[in-house]
N, C-alpha and C positions, 0 to 999 in steps of 0.2 A: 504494500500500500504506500510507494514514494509519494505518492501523491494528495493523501489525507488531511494533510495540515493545510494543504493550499487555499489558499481563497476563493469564496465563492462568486466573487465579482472581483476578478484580477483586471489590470488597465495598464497603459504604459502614458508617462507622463513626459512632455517634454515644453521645455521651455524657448524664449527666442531672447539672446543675450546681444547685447550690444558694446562692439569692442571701443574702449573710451578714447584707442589712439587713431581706429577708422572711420570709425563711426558705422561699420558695416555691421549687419544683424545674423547672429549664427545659429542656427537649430542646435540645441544639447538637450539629446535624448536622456532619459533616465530609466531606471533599471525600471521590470515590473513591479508594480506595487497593486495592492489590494487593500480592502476593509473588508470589515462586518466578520461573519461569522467563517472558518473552516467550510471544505465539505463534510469531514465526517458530523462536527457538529451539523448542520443544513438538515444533513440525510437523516440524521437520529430524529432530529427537531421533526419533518416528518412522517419518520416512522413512527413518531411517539404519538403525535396526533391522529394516523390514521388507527391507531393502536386502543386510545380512548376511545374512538367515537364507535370501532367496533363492538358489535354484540357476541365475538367469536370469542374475547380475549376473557380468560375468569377475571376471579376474585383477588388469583394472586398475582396480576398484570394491575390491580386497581391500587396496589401500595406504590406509591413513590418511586421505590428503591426496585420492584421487580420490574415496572415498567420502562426506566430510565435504564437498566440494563440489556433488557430485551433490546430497546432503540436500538442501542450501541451498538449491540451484537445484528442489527438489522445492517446498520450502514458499515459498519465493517464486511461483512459477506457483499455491500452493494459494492463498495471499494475495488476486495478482491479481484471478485468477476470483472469489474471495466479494465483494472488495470491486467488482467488477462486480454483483452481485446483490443487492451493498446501496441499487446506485447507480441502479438500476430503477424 
């Protein structure tokens, strides 16, 4: 799962500098950045929601602690698989 931590809205940012002895304007690209949440977080977030609103899930997906793991373990198998399909 290289790819887990990454952003779920990654962007590339670049800006236009101008040099004070030319006065000509230069594009400096910048790395990629991102915000907001992870995908594994995204994926769990969710998994967790389609997890409450299910009538399939019991009693012990209604605590806290079992459902937030379940997520987890939902977006990690979601993870695996893509980054098998990357790896093709």
């Amino acid at each position: 799962m290289s790819n887990a931590n990454e952003t779920v809205y990654p962007y590339h940012a670049s800006e236009r500098v101008e040099d004070p002895l030319t006065g000509n304007m230069t594009l400096i690209e910048r790395d990629e950045i991102g915000f907001g949440l992870t995908k594994r977080e995204h994926f769990a977030g969710l998994a967790m929601a389609a997890m409450i609103s299910s009538k399939f899930y019991g009693e012990f997906l209604r605590a806290e602690e079992g459902i937030a793991k379940e997520a987890l373990k939902h977006a990690d198998e979601l993870l695996a698989e893509l980054q098998k399909e990357t790896s093709k």
